[in-house]
PDB file of N, CA, C and O in Angstrom, chain B, residues numbered from 101:
ATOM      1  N   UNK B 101     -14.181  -3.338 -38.474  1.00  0.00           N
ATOM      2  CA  UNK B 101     -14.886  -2.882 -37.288  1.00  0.00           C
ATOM      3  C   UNK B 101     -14.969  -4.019 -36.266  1.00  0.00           C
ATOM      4  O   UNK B 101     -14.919  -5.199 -36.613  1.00  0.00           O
ATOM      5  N   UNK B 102     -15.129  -3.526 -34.679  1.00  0.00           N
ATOM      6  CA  UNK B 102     -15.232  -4.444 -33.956  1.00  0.00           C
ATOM      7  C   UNK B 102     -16.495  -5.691 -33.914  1.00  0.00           C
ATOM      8  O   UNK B 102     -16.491  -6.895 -33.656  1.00  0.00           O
ATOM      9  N   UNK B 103     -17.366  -4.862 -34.247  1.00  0.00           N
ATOM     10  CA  UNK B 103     -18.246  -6.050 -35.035  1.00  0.00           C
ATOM     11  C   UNK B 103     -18.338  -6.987 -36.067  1.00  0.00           C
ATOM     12  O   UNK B 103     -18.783  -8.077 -35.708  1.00  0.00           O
ATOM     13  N   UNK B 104     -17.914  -6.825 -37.770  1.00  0.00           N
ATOM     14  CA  UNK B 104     -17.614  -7.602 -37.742  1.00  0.00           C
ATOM     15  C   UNK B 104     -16.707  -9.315 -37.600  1.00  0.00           C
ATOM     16  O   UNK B 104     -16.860 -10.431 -38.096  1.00  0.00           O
ATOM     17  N   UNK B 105     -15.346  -8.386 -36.209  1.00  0.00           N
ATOM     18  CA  UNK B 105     -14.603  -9.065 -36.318  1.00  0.00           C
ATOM     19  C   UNK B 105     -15.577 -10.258 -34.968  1.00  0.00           C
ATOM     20  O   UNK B 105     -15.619 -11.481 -34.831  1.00  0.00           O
ATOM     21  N   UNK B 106     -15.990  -9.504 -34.481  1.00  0.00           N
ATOM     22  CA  UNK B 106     -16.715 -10.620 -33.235  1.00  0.00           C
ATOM     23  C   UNK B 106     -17.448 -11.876 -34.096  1.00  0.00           C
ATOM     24  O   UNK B 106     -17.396 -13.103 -34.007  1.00  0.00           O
ATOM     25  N   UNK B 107     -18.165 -10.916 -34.985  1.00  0.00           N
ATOM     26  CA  UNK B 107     -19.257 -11.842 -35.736  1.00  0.00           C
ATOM     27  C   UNK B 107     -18.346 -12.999 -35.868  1.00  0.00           C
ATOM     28  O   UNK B 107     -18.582 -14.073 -35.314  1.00  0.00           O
ATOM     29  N   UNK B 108     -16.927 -12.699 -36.868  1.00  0.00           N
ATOM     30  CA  UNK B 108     -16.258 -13.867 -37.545  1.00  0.00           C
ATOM     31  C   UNK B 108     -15.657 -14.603 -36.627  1.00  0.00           C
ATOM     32  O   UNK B 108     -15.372 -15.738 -37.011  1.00  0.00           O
ATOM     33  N   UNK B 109     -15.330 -14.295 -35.392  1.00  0.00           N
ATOM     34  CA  UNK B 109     -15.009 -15.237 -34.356  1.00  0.00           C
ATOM     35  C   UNK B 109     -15.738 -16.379 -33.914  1.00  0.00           C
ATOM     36  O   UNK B 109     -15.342 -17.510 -33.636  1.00  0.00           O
ATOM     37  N   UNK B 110     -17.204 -15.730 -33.896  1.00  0.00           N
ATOM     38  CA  UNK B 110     -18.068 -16.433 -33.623  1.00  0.00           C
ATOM     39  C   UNK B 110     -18.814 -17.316 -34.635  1.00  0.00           C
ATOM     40  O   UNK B 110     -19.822 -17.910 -34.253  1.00  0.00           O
ATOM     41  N   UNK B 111     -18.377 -17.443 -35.923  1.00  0.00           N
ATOM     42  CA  UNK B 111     -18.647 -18.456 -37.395  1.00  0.00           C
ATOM     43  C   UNK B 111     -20.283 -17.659 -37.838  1.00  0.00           C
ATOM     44  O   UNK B 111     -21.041 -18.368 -38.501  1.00  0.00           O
ATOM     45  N   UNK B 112     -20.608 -16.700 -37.587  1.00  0.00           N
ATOM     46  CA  UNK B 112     -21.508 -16.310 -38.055  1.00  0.00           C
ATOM     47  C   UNK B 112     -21.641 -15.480 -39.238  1.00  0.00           C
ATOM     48  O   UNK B 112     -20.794 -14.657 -39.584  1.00  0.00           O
ATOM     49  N   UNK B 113     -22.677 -15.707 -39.819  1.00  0.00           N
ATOM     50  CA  UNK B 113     -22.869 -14.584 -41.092  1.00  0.00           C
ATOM     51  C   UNK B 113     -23.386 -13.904 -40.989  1.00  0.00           C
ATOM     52  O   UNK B 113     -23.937 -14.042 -39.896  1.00  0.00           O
ATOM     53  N   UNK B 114     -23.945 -12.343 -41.822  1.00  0.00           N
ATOM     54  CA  UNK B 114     -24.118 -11.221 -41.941  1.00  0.00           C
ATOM     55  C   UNK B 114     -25.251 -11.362 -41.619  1.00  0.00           C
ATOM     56  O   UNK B 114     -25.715 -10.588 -40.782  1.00  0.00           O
ATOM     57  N   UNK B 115     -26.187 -12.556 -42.267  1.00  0.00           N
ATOM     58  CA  UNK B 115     -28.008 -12.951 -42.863  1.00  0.00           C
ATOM     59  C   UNK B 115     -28.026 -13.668 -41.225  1.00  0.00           C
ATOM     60  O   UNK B 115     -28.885 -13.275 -40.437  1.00  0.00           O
ATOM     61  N   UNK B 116     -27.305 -14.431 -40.920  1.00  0.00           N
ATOM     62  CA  UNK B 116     -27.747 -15.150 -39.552  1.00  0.00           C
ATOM     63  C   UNK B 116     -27.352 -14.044 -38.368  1.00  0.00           C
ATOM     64  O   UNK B 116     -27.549 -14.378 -37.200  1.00  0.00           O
ATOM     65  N   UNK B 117     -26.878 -12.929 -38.616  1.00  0.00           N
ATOM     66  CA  UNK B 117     -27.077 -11.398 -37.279  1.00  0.00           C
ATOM     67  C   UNK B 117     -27.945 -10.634 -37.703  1.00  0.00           C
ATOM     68  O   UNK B 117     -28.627 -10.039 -36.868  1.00  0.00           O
ATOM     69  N   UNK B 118     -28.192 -10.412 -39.160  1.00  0.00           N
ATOM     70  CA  UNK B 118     -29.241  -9.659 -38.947  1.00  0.00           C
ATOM     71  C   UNK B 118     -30.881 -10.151 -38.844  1.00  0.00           C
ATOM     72  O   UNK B 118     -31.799  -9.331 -38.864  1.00  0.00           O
ATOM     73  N   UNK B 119     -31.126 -11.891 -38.710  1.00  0.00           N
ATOM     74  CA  UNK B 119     -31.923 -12.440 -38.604  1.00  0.00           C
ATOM     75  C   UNK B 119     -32.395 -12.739 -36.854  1.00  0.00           C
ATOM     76  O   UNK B 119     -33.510 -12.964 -36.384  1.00  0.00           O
ATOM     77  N   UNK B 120     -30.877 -12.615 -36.092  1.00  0.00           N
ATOM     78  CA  UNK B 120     -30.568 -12.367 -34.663  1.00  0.00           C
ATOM     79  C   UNK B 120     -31.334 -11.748 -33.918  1.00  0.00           C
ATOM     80  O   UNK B 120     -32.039 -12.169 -33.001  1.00  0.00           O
ATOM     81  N   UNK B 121     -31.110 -10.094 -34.560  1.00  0.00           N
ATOM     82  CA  UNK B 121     -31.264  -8.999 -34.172  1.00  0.00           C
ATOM     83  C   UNK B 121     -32.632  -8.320 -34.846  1.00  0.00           C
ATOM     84  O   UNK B 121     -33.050  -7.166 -34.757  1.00  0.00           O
ATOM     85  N   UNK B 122     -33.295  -9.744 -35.720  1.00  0.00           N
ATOM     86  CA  UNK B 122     -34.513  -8.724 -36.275  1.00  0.00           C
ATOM     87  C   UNK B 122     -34.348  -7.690 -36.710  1.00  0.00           C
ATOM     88  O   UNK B 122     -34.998  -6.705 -36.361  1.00  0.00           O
ATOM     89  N   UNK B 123     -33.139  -7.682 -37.858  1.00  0.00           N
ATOM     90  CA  UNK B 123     -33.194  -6.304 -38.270  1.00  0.00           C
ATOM     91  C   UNK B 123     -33.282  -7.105 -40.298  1.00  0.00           C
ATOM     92  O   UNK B 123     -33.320  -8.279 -40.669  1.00  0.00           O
ATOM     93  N   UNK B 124     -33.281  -6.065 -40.938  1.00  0.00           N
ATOM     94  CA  UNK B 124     -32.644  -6.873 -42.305  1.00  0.00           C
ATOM     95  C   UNK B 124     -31.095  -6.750 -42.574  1.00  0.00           C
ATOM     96  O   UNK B 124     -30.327  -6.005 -41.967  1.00  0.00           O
ATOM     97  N   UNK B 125     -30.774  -7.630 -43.611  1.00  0.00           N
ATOM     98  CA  UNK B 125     -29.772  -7.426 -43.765  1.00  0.00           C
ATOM     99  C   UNK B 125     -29.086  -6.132 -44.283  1.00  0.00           C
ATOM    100  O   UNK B 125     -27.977  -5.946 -43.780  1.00  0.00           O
ATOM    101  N   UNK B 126     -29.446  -5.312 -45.065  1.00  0.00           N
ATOM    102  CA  UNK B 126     -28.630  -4.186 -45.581  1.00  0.00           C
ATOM    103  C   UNK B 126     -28.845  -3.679 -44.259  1.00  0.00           C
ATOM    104  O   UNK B 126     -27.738  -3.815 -43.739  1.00  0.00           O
ATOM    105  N   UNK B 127     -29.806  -3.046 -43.189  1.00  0.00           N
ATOM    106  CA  UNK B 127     -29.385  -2.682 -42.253  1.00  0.00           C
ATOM    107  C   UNK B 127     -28.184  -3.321 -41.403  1.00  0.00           C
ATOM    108  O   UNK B 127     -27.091  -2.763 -41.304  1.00  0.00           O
ATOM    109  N   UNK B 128     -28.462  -4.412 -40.866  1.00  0.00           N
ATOM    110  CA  UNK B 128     -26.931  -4.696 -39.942  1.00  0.00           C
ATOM    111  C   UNK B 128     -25.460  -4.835 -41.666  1.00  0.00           C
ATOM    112  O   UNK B 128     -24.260  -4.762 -41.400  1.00  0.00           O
ATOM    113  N   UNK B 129     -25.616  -4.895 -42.161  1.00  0.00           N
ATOM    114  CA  UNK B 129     -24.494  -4.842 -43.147  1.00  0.00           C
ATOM    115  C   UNK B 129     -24.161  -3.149 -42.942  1.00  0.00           C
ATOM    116  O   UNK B 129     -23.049  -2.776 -42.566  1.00  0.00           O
ATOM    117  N   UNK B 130     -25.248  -2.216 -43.234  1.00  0.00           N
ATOM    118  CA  UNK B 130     -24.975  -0.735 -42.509  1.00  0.00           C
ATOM    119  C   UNK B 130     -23.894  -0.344 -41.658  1.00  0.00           C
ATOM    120  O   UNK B 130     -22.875   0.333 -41.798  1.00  0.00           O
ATOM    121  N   UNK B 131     -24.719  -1.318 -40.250  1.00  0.00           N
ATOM    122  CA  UNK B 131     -23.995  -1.032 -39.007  1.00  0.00           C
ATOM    123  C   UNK B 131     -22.785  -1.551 -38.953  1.00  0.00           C
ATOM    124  O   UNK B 131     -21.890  -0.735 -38.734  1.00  0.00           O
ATOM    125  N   UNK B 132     -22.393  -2.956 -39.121  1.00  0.00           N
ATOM    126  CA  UNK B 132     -20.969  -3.286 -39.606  1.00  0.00           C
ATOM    127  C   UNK B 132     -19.909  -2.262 -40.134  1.00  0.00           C
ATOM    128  O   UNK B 132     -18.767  -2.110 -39.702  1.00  0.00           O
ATOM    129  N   UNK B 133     -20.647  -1.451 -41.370  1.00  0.00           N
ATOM    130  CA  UNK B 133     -19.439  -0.731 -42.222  1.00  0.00           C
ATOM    131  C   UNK B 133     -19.349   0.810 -41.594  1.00  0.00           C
ATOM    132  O   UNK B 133     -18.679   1.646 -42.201  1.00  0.00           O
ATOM    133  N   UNK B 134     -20.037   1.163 -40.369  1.00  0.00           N
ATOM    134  CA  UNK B 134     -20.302   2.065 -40.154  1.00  0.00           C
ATOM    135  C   UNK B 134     -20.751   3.179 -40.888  1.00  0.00           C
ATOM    136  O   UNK B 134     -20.327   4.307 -40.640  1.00  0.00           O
ATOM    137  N   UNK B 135     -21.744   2.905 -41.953  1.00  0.00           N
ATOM    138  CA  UNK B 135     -22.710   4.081 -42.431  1.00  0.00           C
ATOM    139  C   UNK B 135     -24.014   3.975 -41.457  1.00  0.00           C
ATOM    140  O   UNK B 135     -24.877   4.709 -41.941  1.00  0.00           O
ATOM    141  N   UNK B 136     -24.448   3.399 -40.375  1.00  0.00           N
ATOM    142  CA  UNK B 136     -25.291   3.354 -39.703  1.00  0.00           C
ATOM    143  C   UNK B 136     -25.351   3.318 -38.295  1.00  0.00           C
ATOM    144  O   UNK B 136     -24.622   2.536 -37.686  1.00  0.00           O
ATOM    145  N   UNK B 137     -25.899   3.847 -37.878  1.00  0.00           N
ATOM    146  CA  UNK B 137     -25.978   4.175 -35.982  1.00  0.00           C
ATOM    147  C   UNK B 137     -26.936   2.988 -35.786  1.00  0.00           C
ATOM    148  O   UNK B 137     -28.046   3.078 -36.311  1.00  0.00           O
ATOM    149  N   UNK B 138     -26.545   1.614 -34.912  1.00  0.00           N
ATOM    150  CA  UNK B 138     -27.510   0.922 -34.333  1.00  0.00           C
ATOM    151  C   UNK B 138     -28.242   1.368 -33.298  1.00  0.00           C
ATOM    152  O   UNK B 138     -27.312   1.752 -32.589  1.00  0.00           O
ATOM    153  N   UNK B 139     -29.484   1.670 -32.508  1.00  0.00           N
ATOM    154  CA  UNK B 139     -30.329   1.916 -31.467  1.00  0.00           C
ATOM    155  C   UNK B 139     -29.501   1.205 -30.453  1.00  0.00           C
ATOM    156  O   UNK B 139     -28.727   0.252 -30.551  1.00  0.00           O
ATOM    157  N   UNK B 140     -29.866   1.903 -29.506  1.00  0.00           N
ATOM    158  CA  UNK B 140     -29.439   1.083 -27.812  1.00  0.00           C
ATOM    159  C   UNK B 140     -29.622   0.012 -27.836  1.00  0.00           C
ATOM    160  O   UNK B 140     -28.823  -0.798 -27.365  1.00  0.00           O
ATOM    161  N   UNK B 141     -30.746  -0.314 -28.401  1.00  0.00           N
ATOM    162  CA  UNK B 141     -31.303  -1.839 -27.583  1.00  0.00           C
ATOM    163  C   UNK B 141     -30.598  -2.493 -28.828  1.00  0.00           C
ATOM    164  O   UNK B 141     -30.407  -3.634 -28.407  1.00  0.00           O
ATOM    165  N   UNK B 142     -30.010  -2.451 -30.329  1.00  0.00           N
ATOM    166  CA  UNK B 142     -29.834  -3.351 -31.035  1.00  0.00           C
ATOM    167  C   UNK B 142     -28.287  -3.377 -30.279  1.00  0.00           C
ATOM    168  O   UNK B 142     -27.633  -4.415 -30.389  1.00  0.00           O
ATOM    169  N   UNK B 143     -27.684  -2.159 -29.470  1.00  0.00           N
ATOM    170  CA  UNK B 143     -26.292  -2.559 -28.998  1.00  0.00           C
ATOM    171  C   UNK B 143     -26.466  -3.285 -27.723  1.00  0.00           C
ATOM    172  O   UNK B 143     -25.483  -3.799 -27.188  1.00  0.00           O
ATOM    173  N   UNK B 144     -27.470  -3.354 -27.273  1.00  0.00           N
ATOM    174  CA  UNK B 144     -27.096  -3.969 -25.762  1.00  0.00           C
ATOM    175  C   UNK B 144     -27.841  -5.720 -26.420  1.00  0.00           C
ATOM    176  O   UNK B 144     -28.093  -6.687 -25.702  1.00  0.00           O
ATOM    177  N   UNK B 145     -27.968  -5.663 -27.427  1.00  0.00           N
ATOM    178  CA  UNK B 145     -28.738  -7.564 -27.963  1.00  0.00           C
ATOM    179  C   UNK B 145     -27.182  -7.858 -28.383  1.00  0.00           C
ATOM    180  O   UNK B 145     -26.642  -8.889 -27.981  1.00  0.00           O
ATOM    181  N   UNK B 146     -26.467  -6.903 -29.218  1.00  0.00           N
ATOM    182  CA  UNK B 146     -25.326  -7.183 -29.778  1.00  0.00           C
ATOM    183  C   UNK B 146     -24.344  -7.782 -28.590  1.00  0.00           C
ATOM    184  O   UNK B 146     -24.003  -8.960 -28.473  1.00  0.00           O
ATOM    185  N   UNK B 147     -23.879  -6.384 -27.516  1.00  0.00           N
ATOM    186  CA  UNK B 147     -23.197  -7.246 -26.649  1.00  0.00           C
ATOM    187  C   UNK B 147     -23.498  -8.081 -26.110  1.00  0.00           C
ATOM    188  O   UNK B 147     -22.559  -8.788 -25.743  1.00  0.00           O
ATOM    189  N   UNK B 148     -24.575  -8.444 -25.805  1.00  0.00           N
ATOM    190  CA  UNK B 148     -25.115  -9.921 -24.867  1.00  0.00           C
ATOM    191  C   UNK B 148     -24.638 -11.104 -25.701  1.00  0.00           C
ATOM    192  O   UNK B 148     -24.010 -12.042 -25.211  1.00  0.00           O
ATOM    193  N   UNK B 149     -25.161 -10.956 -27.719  1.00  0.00           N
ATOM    194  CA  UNK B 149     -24.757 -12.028 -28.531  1.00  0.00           C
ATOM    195  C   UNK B 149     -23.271 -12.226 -27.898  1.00  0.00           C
ATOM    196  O   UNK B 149     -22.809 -13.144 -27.220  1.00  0.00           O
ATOM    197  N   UNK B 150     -22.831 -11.296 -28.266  1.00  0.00           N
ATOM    198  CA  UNK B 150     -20.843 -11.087 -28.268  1.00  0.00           C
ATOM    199  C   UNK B 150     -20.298 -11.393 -27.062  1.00  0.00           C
ATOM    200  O   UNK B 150     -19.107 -11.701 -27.111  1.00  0.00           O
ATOM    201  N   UNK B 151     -20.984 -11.400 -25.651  1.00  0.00           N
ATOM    202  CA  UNK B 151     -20.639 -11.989 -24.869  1.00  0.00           C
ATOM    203  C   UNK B 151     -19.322 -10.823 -24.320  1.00  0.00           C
ATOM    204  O   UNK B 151     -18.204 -11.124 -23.903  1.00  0.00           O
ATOM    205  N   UNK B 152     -19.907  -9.475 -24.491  1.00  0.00           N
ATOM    206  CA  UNK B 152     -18.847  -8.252 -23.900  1.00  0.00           C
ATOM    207  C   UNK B 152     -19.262  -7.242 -23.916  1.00  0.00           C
ATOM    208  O   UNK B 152     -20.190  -7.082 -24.709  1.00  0.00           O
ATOM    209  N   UNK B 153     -18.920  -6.289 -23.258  1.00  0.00           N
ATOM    210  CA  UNK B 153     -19.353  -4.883 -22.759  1.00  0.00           C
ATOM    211  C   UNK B 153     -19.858  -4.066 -23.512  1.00  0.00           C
ATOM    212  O   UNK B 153     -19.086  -3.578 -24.338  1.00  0.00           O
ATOM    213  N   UNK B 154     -20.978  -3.707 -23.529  1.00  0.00           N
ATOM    214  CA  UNK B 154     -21.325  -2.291 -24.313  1.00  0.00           C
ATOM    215  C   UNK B 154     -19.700  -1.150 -24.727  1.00  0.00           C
ATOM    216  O   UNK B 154     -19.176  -0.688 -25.741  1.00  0.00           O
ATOM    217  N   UNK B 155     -19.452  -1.137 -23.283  1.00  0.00           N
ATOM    218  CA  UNK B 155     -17.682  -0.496 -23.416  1.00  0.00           C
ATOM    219  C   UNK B 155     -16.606  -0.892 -24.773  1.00  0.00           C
ATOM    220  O   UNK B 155     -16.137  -0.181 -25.661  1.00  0.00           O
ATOM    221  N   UNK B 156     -16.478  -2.246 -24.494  1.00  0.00           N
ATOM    222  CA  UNK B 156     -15.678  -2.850 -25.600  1.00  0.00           C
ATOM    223  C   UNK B 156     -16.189  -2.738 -26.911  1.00  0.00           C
ATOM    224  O   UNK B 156     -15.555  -2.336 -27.886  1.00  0.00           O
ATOM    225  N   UNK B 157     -17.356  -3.108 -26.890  1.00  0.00           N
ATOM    226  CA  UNK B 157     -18.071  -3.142 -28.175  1.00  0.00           C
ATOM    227  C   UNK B 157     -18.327  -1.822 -29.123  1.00  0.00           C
ATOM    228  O   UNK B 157     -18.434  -1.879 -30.348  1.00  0.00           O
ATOM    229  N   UNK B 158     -18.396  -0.757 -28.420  1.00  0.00           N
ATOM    230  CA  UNK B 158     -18.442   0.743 -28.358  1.00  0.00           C
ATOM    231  C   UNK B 158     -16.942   1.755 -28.845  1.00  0.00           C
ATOM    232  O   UNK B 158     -16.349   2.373 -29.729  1.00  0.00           O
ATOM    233  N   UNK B 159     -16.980   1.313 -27.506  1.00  0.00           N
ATOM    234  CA  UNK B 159     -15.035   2.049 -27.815  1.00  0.00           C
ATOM    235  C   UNK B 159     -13.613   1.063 -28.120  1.00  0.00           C
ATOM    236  O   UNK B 159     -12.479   1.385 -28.474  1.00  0.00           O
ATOM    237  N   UNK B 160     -14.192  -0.185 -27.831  1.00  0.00           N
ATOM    238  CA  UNK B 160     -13.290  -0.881 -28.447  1.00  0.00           C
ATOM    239  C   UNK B 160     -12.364  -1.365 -26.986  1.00  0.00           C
ATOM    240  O   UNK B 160     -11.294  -1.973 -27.009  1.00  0.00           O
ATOM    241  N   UNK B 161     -12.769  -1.116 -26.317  1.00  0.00           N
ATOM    242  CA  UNK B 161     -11.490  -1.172 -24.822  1.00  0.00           C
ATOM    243  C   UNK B 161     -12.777  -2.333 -23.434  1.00  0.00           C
ATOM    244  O   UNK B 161     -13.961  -2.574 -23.200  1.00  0.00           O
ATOM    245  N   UNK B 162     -11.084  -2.712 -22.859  1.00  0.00           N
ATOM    246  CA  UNK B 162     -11.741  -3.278 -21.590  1.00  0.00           C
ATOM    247  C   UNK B 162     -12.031  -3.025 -20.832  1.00  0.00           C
ATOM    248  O   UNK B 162     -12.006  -1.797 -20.911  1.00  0.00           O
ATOM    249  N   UNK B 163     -12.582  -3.430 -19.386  1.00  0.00           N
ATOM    250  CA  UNK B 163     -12.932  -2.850 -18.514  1.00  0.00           C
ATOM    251  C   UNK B 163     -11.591  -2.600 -17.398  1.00  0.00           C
ATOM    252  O   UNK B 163     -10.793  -3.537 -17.437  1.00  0.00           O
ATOM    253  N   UNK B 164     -11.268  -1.613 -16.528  1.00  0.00           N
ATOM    254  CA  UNK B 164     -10.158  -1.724 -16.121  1.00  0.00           C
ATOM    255  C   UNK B 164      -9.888  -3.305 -15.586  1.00  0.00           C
ATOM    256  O   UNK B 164      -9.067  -4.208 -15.752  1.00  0.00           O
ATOM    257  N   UNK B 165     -11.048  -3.051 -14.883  1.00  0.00           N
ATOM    258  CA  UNK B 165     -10.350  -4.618 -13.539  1.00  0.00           C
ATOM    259  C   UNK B 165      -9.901  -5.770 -14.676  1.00  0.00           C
ATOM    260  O   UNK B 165      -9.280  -6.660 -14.095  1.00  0.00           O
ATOM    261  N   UNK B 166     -10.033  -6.056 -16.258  1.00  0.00           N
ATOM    262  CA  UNK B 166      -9.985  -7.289 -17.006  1.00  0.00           C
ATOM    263  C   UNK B 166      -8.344  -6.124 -17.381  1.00  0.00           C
ATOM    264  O   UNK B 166      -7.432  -6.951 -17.406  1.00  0.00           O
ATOM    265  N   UNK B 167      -7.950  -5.238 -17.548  1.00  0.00           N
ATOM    266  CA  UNK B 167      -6.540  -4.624 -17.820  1.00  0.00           C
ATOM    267  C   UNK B 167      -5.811  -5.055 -16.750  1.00  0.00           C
ATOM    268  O   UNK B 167      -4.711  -5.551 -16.989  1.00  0.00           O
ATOM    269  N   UNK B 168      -6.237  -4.962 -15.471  1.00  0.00           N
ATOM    270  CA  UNK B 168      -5.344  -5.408 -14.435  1.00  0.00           C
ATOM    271  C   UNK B 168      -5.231  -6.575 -14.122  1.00  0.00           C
ATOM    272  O   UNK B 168      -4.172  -6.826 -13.547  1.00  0.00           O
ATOM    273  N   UNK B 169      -6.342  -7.942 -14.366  1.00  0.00           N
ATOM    274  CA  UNK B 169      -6.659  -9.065 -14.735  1.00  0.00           C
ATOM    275  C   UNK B 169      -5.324  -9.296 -15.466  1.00  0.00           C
ATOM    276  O   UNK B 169      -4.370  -9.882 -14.954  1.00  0.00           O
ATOM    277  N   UNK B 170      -5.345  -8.742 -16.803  1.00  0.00           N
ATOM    278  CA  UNK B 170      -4.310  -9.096 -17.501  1.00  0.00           C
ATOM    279  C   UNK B 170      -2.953  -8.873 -17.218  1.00  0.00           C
ATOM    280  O   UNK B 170      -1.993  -9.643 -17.192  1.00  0.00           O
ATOM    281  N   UNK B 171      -3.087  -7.377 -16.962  1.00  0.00           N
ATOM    282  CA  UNK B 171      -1.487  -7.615 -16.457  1.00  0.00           C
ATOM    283  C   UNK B 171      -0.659  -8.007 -15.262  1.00  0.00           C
ATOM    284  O   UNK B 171       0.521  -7.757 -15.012  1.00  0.00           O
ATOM    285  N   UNK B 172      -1.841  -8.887 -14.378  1.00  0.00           N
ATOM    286  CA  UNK B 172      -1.419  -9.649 -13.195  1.00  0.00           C
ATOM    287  C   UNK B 172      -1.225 -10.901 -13.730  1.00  0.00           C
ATOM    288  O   UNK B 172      -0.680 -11.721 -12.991  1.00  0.00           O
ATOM    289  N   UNK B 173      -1.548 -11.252 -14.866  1.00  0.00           N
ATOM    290  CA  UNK B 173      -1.534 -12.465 -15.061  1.00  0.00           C
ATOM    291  C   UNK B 173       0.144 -12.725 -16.460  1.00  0.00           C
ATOM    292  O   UNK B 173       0.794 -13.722 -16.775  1.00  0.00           O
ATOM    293  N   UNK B 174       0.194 -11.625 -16.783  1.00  0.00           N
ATOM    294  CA  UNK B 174       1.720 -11.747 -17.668  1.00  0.00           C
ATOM    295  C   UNK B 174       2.775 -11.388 -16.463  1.00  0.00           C
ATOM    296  O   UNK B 174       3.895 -11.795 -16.770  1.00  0.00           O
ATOM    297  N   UNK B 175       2.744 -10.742 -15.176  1.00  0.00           N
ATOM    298  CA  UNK B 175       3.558 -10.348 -14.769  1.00  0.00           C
ATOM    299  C   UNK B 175       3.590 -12.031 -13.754  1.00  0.00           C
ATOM    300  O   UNK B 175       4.764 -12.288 -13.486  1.00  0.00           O
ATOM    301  N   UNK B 176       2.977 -12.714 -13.403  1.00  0.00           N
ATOM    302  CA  UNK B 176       3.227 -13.916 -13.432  1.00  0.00           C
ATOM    303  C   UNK B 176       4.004 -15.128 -14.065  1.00  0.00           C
ATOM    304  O   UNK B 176       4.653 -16.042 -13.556  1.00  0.00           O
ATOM    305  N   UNK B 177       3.739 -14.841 -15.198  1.00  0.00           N
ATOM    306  CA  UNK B 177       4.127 -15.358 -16.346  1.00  0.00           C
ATOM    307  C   UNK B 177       5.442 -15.405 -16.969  1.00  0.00           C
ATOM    308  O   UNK B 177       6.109 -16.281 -17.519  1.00  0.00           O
ATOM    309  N   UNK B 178       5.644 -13.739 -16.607  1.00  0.00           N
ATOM    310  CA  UNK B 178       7.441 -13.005 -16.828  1.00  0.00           C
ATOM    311  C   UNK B 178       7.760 -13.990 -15.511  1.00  0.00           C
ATOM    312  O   UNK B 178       8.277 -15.089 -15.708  1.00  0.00           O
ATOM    313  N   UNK B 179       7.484 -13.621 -14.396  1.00  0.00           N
ATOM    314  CA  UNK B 179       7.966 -14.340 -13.185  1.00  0.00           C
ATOM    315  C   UNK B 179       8.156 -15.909 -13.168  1.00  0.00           C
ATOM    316  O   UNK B 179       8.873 -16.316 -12.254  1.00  0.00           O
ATOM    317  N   UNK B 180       7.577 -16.963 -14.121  1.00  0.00           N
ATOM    318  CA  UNK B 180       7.622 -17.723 -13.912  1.00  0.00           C
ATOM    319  C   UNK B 180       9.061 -18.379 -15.302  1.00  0.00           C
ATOM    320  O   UNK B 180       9.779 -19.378 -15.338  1.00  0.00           O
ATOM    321  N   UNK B 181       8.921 -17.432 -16.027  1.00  0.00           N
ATOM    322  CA  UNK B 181       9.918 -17.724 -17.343  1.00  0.00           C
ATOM    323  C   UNK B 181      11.416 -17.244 -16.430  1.00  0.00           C
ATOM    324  O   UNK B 181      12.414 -17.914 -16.698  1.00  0.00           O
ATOM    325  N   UNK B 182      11.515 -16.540 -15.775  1.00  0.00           N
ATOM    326  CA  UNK B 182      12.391 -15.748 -14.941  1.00  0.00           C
ATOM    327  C   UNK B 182      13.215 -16.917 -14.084  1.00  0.00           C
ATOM    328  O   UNK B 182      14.386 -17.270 -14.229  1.00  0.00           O
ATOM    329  N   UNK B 183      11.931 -17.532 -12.881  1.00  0.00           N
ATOM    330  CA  UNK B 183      12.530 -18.740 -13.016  1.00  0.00           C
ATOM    331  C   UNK B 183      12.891 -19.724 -13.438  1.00  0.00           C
ATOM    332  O   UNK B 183      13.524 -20.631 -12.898  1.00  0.00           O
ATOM    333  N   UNK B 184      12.449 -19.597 -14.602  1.00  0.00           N
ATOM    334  CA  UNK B 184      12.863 -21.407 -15.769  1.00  0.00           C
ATOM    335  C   UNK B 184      14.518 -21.064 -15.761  1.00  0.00           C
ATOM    336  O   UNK B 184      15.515 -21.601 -15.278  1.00  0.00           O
ATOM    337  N   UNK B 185      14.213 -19.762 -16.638  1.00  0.00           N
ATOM    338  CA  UNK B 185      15.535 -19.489 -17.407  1.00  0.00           C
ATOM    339  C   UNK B 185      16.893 -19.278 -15.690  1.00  0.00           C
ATOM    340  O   UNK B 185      18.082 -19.085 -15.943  1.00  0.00           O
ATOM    341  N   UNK B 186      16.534 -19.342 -14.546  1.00  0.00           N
ATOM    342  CA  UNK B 186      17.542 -19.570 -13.360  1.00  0.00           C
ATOM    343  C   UNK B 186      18.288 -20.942 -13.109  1.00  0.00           C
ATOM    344  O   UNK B 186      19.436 -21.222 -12.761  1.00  0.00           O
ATOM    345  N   UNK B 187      17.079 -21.739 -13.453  1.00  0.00           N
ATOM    346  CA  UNK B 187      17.193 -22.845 -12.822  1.00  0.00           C
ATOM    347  C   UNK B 187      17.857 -24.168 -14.105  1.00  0.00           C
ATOM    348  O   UNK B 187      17.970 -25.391 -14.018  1.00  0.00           O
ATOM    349  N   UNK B 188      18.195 -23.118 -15.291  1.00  0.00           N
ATOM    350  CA  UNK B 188      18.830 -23.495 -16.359  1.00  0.00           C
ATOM    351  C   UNK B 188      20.180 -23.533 -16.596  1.00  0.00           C
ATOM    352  O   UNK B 188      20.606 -23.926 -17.682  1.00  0.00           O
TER     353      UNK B 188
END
């Protein structure tokens, strides 16, 4: 799940989010495996921890303008390999 992959990005453990979030642990261990619905407010503490969108965190996706972000920034990128490989 997208949670706990954030968690592990972020070097945290199960006992130090659900100590976070004031919840116990078998609850956020719950919400992790998805046998449990977190409340609004434990998702909007979550994305603030996680440092990303209720959106992302939710459905798993970005916001457009960070899709177009991105693909302005590879189509740069193609453009700039484009010229290496000319000037080779």
């Amino acid at each position: 799940m997208r949670i706990t992959k954030l968690r592990k990005e972020r070097g945290k453990t199960q006992q130090e989010m659900a100590d976070l979030l004031h919840t116990s642990l078998d609850n956020y261990r719950g919400i992790e495996k998805g046998r449990r619905n977190p409340s609004l407010d434990l998702l909007v503490t979550l994305s603030d921890t996680f440092n990303t969108t209720l959106d992302c965190l939710v459905l798993g996706r970005t916001t457009l303008a960070d899709s177009r972000r991105v693909q302005r920034e590879l189509e740069d990128i193609i453009s700039q390999i484009g010229r290496l490989k000319d000037s080779i």
